[in-house]
N, C-alpha and C positions, 0 to 999 in steps of 0.2 A: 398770699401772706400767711405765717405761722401763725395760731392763732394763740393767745399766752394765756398763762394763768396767771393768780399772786400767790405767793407764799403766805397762807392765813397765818396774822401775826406778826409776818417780819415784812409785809407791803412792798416785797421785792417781785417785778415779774419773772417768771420763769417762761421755758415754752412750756408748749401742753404734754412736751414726754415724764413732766415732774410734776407732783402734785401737790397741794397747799400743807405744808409744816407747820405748826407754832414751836417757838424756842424762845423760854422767858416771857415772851409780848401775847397778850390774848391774845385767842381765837376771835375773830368777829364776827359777830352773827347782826344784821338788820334786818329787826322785822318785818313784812312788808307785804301789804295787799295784794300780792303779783302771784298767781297761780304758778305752783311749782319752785317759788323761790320765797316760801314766807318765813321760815330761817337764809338769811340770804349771807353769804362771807364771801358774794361779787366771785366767785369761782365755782366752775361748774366741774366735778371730780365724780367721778362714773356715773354722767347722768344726772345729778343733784345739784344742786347750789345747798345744800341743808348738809354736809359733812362736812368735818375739818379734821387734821390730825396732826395732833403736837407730841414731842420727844421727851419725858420723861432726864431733866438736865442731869448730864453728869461733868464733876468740874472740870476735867480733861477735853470731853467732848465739846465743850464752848469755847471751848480756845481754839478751836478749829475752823478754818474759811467756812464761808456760809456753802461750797459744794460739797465739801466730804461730809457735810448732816447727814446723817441717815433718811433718807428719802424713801418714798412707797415708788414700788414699778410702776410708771406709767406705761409702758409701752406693751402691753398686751392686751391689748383690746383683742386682736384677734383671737381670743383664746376664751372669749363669753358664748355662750350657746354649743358648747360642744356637742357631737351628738351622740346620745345616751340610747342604746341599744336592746332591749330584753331587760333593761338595766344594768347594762354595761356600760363605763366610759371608758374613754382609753387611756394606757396607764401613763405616765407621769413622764417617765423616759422615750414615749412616744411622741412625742407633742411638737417635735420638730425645736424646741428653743433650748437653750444652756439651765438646766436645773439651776446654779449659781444665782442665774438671774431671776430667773420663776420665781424663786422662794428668799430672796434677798440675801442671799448666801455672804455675797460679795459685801458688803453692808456690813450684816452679822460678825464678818470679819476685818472688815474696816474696825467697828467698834471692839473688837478681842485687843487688837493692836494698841488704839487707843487707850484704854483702860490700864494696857502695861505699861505707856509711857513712854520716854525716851529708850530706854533698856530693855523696854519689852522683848526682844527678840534675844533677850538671855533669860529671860523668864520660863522655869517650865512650863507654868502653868496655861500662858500667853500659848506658849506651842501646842501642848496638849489639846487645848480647846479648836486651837485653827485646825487640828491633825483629823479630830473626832467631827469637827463642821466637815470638813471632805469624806469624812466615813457615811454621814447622814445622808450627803448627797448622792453615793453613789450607793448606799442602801433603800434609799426613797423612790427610785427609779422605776423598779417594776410594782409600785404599789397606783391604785385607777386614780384618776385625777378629780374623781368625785368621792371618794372614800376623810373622810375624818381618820384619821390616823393615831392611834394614838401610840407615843414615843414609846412605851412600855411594848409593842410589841417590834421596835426597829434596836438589832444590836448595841447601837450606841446612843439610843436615845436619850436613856434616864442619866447615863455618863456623863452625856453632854450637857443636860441642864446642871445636876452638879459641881460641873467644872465652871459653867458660866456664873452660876450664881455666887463662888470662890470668888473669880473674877469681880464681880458685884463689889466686894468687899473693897478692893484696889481701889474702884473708883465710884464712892459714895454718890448719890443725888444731892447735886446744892440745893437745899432748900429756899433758898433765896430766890430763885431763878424757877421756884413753883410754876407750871402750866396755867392759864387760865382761861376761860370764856367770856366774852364781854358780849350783854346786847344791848341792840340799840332802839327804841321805838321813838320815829319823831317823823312829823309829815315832810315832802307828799309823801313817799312810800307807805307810810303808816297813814289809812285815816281817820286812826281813833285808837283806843288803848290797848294791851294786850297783856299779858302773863307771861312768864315763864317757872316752871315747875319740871322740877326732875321726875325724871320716867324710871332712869335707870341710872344707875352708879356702882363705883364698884369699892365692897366693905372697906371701912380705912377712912374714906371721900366723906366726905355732910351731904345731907341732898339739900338743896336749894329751891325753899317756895317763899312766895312775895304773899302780905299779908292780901293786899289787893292787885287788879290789873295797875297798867302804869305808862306814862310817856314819861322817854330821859333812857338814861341808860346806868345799867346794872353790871356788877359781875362776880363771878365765883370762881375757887380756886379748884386745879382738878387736883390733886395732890396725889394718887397712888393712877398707877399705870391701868388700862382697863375702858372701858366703855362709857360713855356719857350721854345719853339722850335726854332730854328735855322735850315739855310739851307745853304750847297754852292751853291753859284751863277752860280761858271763854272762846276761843277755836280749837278744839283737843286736835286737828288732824296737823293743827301749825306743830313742824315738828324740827330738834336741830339735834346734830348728833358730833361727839367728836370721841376719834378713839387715841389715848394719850399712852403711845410705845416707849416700853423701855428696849431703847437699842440692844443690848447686851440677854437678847433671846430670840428665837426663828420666829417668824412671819410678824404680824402687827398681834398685840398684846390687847384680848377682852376680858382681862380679869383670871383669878382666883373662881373668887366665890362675887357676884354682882346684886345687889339691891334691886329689888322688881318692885316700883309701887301698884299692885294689885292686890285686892284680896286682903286689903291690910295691912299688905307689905310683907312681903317674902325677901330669903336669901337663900339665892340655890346657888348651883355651881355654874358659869357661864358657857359649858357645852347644851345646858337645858333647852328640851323643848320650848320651852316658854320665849326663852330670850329668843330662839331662832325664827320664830314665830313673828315678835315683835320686831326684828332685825330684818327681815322678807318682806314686815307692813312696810318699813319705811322707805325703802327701798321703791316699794309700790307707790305710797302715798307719793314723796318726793321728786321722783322720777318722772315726770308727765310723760315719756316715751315708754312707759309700763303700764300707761293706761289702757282699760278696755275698750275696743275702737270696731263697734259691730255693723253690721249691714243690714238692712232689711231681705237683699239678695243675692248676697252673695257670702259664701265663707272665709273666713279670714286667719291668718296665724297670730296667734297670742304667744309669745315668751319672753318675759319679761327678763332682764339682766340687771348681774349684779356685779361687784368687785370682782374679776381675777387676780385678787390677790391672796395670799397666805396669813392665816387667820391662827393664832394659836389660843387654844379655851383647853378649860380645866374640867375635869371630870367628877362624879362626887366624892372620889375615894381624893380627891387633889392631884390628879397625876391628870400631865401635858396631855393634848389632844392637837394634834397640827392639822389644819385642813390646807392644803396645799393651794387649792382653790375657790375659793368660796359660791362660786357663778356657780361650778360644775354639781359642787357637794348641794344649794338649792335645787338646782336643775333635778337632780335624783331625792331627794327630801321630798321637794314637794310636788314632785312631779309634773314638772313646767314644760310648756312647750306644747300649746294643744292647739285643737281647732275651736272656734270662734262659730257654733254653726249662722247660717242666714235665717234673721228671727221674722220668720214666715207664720208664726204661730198666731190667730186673733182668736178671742173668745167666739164662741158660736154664737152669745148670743149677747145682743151689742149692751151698752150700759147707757144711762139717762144723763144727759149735757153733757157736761165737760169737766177735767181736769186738769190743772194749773201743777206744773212742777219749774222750781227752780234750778234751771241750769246754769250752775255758779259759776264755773270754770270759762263759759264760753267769753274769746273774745271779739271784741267787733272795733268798726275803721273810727267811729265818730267817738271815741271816745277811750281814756287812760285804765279806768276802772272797768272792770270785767262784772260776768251775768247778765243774765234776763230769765223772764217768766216767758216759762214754753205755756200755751195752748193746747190740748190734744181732744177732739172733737170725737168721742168714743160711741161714735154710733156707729163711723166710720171708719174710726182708729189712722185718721192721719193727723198731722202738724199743723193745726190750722193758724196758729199766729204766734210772733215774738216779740216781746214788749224789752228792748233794751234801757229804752229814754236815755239818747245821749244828751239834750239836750239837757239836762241835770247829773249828768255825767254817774249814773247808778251803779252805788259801788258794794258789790258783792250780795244781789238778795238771796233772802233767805229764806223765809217761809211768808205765809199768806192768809189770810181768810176774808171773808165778803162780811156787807149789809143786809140786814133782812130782804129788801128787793133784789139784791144782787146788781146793784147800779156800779159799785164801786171792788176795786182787788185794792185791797190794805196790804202793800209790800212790807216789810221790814227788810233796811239795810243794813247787813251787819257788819261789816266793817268801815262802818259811817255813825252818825249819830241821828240819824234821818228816818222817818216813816214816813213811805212815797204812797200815794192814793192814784190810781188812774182809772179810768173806768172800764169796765170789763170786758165792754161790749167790741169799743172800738181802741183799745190801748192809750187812749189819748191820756196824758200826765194831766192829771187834775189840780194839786196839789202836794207838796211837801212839806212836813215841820221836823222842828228840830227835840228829842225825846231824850235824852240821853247817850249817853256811850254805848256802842254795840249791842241796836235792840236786835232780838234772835226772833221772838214769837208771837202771835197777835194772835186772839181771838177777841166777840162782841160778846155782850152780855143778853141774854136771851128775854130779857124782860124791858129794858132802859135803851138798846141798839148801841151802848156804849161801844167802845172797845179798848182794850188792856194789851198792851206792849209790856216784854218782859226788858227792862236791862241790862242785859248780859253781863255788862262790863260796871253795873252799880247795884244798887242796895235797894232796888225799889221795881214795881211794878206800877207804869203811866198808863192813867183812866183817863180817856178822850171824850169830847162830844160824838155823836155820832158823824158819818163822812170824814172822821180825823180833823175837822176842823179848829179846834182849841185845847190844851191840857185843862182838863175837869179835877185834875188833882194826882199825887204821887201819892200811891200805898207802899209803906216800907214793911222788907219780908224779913227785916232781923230785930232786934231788940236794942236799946239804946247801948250806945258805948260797944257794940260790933262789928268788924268788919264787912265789908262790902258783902253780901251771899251770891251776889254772881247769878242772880236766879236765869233758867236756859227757857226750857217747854215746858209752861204752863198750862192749865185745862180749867175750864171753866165747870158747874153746875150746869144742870137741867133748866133747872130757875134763876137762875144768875145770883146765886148768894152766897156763891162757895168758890172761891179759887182754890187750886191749890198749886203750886212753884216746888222747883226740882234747884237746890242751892251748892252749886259746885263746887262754891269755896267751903262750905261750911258741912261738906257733905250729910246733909238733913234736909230734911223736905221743911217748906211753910204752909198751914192752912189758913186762910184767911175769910173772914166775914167780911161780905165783897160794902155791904150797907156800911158797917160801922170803920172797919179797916184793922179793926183786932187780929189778933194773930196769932196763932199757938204750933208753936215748933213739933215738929213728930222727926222718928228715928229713920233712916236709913244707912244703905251701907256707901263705898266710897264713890266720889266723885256722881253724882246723881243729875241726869243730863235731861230726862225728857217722862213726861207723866201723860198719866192717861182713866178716865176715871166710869165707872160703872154708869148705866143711861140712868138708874133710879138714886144715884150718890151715896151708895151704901159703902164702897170703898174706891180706892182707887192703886195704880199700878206707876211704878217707879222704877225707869232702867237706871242702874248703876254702871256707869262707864268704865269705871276701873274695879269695882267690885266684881265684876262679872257675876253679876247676881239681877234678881228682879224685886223691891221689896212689894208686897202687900199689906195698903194701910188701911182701917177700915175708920169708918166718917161716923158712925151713928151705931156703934153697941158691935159686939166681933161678926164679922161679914168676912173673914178670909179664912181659907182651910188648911187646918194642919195636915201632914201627911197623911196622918192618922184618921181625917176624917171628920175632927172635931171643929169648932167655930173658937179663931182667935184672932186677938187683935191687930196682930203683926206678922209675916209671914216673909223671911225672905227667900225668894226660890234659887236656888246654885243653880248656875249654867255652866258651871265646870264639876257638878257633883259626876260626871264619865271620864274625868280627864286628870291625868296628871302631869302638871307642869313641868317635870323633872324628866319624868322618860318619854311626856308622848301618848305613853298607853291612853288608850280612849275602849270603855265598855259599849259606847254609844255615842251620837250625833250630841257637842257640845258647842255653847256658844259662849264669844268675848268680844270685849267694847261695844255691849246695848246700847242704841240712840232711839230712834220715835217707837213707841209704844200705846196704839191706840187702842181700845177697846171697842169691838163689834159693837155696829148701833142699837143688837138685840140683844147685847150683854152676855153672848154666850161664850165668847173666847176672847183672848187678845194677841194680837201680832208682838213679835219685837224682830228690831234692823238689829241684828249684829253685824260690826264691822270689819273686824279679827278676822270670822271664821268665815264670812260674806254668805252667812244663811241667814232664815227667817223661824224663830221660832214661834208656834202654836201651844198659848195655855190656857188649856179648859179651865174659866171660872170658877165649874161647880165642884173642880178640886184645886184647885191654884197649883197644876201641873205640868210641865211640857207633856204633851200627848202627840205631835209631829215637829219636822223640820223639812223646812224648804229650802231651795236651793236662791243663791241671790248673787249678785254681782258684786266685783270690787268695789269696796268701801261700802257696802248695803247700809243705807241711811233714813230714808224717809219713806212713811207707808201715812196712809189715811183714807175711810169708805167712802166710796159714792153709791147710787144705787144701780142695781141691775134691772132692764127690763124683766118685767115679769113679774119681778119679787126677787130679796135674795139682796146679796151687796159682793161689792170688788172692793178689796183692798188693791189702792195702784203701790207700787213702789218702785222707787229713787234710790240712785248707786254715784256715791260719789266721784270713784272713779271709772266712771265707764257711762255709756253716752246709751245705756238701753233701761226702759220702764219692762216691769213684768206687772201681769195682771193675775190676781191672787183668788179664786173662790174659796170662803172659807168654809160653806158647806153647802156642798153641791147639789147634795138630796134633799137641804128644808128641813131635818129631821132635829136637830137642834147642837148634835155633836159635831164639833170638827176635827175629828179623827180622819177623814176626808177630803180634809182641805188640800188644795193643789192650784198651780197655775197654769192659767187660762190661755194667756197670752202674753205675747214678749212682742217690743216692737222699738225702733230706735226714735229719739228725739231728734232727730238733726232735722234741722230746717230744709225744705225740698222745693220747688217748683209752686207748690201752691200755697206754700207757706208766708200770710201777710206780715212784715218787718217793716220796722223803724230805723233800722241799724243795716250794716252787712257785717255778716261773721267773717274774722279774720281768723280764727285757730280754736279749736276745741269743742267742735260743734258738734252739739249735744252733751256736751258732758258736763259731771258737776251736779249730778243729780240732788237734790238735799229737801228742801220743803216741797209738801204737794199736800193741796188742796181742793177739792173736787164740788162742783156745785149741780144743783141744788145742794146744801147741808143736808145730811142726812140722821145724824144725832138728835137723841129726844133732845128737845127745847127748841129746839132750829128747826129740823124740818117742819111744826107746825105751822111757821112764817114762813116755808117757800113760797113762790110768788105765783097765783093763780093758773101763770099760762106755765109753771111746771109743775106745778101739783097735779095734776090728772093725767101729768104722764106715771107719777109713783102710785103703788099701792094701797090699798086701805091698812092692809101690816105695815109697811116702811113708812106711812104716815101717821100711825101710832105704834112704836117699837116696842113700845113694853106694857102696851094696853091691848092685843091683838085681839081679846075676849071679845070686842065690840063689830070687832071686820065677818066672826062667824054667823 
C-alpha cells in the first residue's frame, strides 16, 4: 500500500511523492503529548510531523486545479546523506536526477506562466524569465551540492530575480486569501495546557505570543513569504515550523531579513548562523530518527537528515543566496555524519547510592502516555530499575526529588496535572494528586519535609504535606492583576525560608518568603527556565533560555562579581559574549538555550545544560565566569550532584535527545577550582537484562533524558537529614559542605 500524506490546510490526501501545502485554509498544528509529534499537522514530511508549508496566494495562481500548486519535491530522498569527502560533495550536475526537478525549476516555471496569464506567451517579460530559469539551470550544474550559492556569483543570477520580481507586479498577492497557522490543544492528545509563542518570523509578519498557556484553539496569520517557527513556553522543545513560499522565486523562500526571539530579539539576514543553527535544532528535536541512539558496546553511526530540497535565504548586504540542498549544505556546515563511539567509559571511582533520571521519550506496551524514572545503581553503573506506572497511565515525567528518609520519589507529571509519589525502594505507585497544570519541578523544604511543586502551566507554586499527601496551600509568584508567570525549576534554601522560581512568561525571577508567601520580583534576562542557588543563600543562578545568558542574583547585600572583580547585585553572564549570530565566527566555546543549572554542594562552581550548542558550561562562583566547557549530548538538559566516594561529588547529566548519562567531576584534585573539571564516565540508560520493570519498552529506550535526581541529597540543608544507614557512607566534608572547619 502507498502510504499518503494531507495536504496541510487543504485536507486533501496526496501520495507521499507531495508534500503538505497550505493555500488560503491554515496550516494545522495539534498539539500533542506524543514524542516526536508535539506540533502534530497528521503528516509526516522529511521525518517530522512539526513542518507544514503554505504558498504565498497569487490571484491567478488560485484559479488553478489543486495539481498545478506549486508543490515541494518529494521525491528525493535518495539524495539525504551524500557523501562529503575532504569536504568535498559532489557537484550538482552529478547527482544523477534533472536539475529542473532538484531545484523546482519546472514549478518556478509553471508559476512564470501563470502570472502572464492567458497571453502570457506574447509577454516578453514571461519569456525572458522562463529563458534566464534555463540559463540558471545549466549554470548551477557544476557548482557542489553542499555549497550555499549565492545568485551574485552565477551569470544570470541577479537578472533573474529582477525579472521575477517585475513578474511580481503582473500578479499581486490576494491579501484575502492570507496564509495561516491554526493550533489546536484539546485532550486526549493534549493532557493539559500549552503555549504557543513565536521563535522566529520573517520582518513584515507580527510574532505571535498568548498572554497565558491554553486549551481550545488559536491562530495567526503568516502574511509575508519566509520562515515561521513557533515554540511552547511551558515545553520550550515543543516545536512547529512552517515555511510560507512565494512561487514566483527558486527553491522554498526563508525570508529577507527574519525575526530571531533571542537575546531580546534580533533581526539578521536569514542565511545567518543563528537561524541555521536553530533550523538544524529542529530538525534534530522533531525528527525522533535524528536522535542520539548509543551502546554501551558497540559503535554506532549518527547522521542525522534534513530536507533535500532548495532553500533560497538572503544575505546581509540583501542579495539571494540558493542552497540547492539543504541535507548536503548541513552535512558540511555542521559537520554531520560521525561515529557514535561505545560508552565504555565508568568513573574509577564509584559514587554513593543512586541516581534517578527521567526518561521522557521512552515508550512502553501497557500504556498511551510515554516516560518513566530510570534507576541507575552507581556503585556499579548499571540499569537497575524502571518505574513506568501504567497502571495510572504516567504521562510525560519530569523531574524528581525524595523525603528526608528517602521512603518516597515525588515524580512530577508534566504534561498532566498530576504529582505521582511511589516509593523508592521498590517502584510501587503510592499515591497520586491532582496540583495543577503541567507541574515541572518538586523540591521539600528542609525544615517542615514539606514539598513545593512548581506550576508550569499557572501562577503559583503547590506547598504539600509531607509524602504529597494533601495541598497545604498555593503560594502565587506574581502580583495581583498578572498573568500566569509560568514558573519552571525552582530551588529551595538551606533552611527552607527562601524559594526562589524562574517565570517564563514574565521573563523575571520571583523570591519568595517560604513562612509568610511574600514575594518580591528580581530582573533577569529572556525566557528564564531553571535556578540554582549558593549552599549558604547568598545568591543564586538563573539560566535564560532564549537570552542565552546566565543571570546572577544576590539574596542578602551584593554576592555576585562583576568582571571587574568587584561585588554587585546583579550579574548577567553572556554565553554568546564568543559568538556571532550573523557570521558564526566564535573566539571561543559558546553556549545557547540554558536549562538545569545547579550549584556544586561546596558552592565552588555551577554547571549549566545547554541545549543549542549540546555542551556544559563551568562557572567559577568566586568570579561568576565561564572558566571551562564540556562536551554533552543532543538536547543536554538536566544535571544535578550526588556524592562521590571518598569525598568529592558527580554532577550526572541528562540529554534530551539521546539515550546516554555522562558522569561530570567538577574537581578532580579537591583543590577548590574547577578549571579541571571533566567527565568521568558516560554510560547508556536503556533497560537490559537485569533491569527490574513494571512496563515493557516499546520504542525509545533510554531516551528523553531531562530530570535527574541523585540520593542520598547532598545539598547543605539536606544532606544533614540523610538517613543513618547512608550517612556513614559520606564524608565528614560532604556532611557539612560549607562548615568543613569542623571535619579538620
Amino acid at each position: 500500500m502507498v502510504p499518503t500524506l494531507v495536504i496541510a490546510g487543504l485536507g486533501v490526501p496526496v501520495s507521499v511523492q507531495a508534500n503538505p501545502v497550505g493555500v488560503g485554509i491554515p496550516v494545522m498544528f495539534d498539539l500533542t503529548d506524543n514524542q516526536g509529534a508535539w506540533f502534530d499537522t497528521g503528516a509526516t514530511l522529511f521525518g517530522t510531523n512539526s513542518l507544514g508549508v503554505a504558498v504565498t496566494p497569487r490571484t491567478r495562481l488560485l484559479e488553478l486545479p489543486l495539481d498545478s500548486v506549486p508543490l515541494l519535491n518529494g521525491n528525493l530522498g535518495e539524495l539525504v546523506n551524500l557523501p562529503i569527502l575532504d569536504g568535498e560533495a559532489p557537484l550538482l550536475g552529478s547527482l544523477g536526477v534533472d536539475l529542473t526537478t532538484l531545484l523546482n525549476l519546472d514549478q518556478l516555471t509553471d508559476a512564470i506562466d501563470d502570472a502572464g496569464g492567458l497571453l502570457g506567451f506574447l509577454n516578453p517579460t514571461v519569456q525572458q524569465a522562463k529563458a534566464q530559469v534555463e540559463q540558471l539551470r545549466q549554470q548551477i550544474g557544476s557548482r557542489s551540492s553542499s555549497e550555499a550559492i549565492p545568485l551574485s556569483s552565477l551569470p544570470v543570477g541577479l537578472n533573474l530575480m529582477e525579472t521575477l520580481e517585475d513578474l511580481g507586479e503582473l500578479a499581486p498577492r490576494d491579501l484575502s486569501l492570507t496564509p495561516k497557522a491554526k493550533f489546536k490543544v484539546a485532550a486526549p492528545e493534549a493532557g493539559s495546557a500549552h503555549s504557543v509563542t513565536s521563535l522566529i518570523w520573517p520582518v513584515g509578519a507580527q510574532a505571535f505570543d498568548q498572554g497565558s498557556a491554553f486549551i481550545g484553539d488559536v491562530e495567526t496569520s503568516l502574511v509575508e513569504p519566509g520562515l515561521y517557527a513557533w515554540a511552547c513556553k511551558i515545553h520550550p522543545y515543543m516545536l512547529g515550523a512552517v515555511v510560507v513560499d512565494d512561487p514566483l522565486t527558486p527553491g522554498l523562500d526563508f525570508g529577507k531579513q527574519l525575526n530571531v526571539a533571542v537575546k531580546g530579539g534580533m533581526v539578521v539576514p536569514s542565511s545567518s548562523d543563528v537561524v541555521q543553527q536553530l533550523v538544524q535544532k529542529f530538525f534534530r528535536i522533531t525528527s525522533p530518527s535524528n536522535w542520539q541512539n548509543y551502546s554501551n558496546s558497540e559503535e554506532r553511526q549518527w547522521n542525522p537528515s534534513y530536507p533535500p530540497a532548495p532553500i533560497l535565504m538572503y544575505d546581509g548586504s540583501g542579495q539571494p543566496v540558493l542552497v540547492p540542498l539543504l541535507d548536503a549544505f548541513y552535512e558540511s556546515k555542521f559537520g554531520e555524519g560521525v561515529t557514535l563511539p561505545a560508552l565504555t567509559q565508568r568513573p574509577a571511582v564509584p559514587g554513593v547510592g543512586e541516581v534517578w533520571i527521567d526518561t521522557q521519550m521512552e515508550k512502553y506496551a501497557g500504556k498511551t502516555k510515554s516516560g518513566a524514572a530510570t534507576r541507575v545503581d552507581v556503585q556499579n553503573w548499571t540499569v537497575a530499575r524502571k518505574v513506568a506506572l501504567p497502571q495510572i497511565n504516567m504521562n510525560n515525567p519530569h523531574n524528581m526529588w525524595s523525603d528526608k528518609d528517602g521512603q518516597y520519589i515525588y515524580q512530577t507529571e508534566w504534561f498532566s496535572d498530576r504529582l505521582t509519589v511511589f516509593n523508592r525502594t521498590t517502584g510501587q505507585l503510592v499515591r497520586t494528586i491532582q496540583v495543577g497544570p503541567d507541574p515541572s519541578h518538586v523540591m521539600t523544604r528542609t525544615d517542615t519535609d514539606q514539598l513545593h511543586v512548581a506550576i508550569n502551566a499557572g501562577n503559583a507554586v503547590v506547598e504539600l504535606s509531607p509524602g504529597g499527601t494533601a495541598i497545604d496551600r498555593r503560594i502565587l509568584v506574581q502580583g495581583p492583576g498578572q498573568t500566569p508567570a509560568h514558573p519552571h525549576a525552582h530551588w529551595m534554601s538551606a533552611d527552607g525560608q527562601t524559594m526562589v522560581t524562574p517565570n517564563v512568561n514574565h521573563h523575571d525571577s520571583t523570591v519568595v518568603d517560604v513562612p509568610t508567601g511574600g514575594i518580591t520580583k528580581m530582573q533577569t534576562e529572556e525566557l528564564p527556565i531553571a535556578t540554582g542557588m549558593m549552599p549558604d543563600s547568598s545568591k543564586y543562578y538563573v539560566a535564560n533560555f532564549l537570552g542565552q545568558s546566565v543571570s546572577c542574583i544576590s539574596l542578602a547585600g551584593p554576592a555576585c562579581r562583576s568582571d571587574g572583580g568587584s561585588a554587585v547585585g546583579y550579574k548577567a553572564i553572556d554565553l554568546w559574549d564568543t559568538y556571532d549570530p550573523v557570521s558564526g565566527a566564535t573566539s571561543g566555546p559558546f553556549g545557547g538555550l540554558p536549562i538545569q543549572i545547579p550549584v556544586s554542594p561546596d558552592g565552588q562552581y555551577v554547571l549549566v545544560a545547554n541545549t543549542l550548542t549540546s555542551n556544559i558550561m563551568v562557572i567559577d562562583t568566586e568570579t561568576d565566569r565561564v572558566v571551562k566547557t564540556l562536551a554533552c549530548d543532543s538536547g543536554c538538559h538536566g544535571i544535578n550532584f550526588g556524592a562521590k566516594q571518598g569525598g568529592g561529588y558527580y554532577a550526572y547529566v541528562s540529554s534530551k535527545f539521546s539515550n546516554a548519562m555522562s558522569v561530570v567531576d567538577g574537581d578532580p584534585n579537591g583543590d577548590g577550582n574547577p578549571i579541571d573539571a571533566t567527565i568521568v564516565g558516560r554510560m547508556v540508560l536503556n533497560s537490559g537484562p537485569g533491569t527490574a520493570t513494571d512496563d515493557t519498552v516499546t520504542g525509545y529506550n533510554g531516551l528523553g533524558g531531562q530530570g535527574v535526581f541523585a540520593f542520598p541529597i547532598v545539598y547543605n540543608g539536606w544532606v544533614q537529614n540523610t538517613p543513618a544507614s547512608m550517612a556513614n557512607q559520606l564524608t565528614c566534608a560532604q556532611l557539612n559542605p560549607i562548615n568543613t572547619g569542623i571535619c579538620s
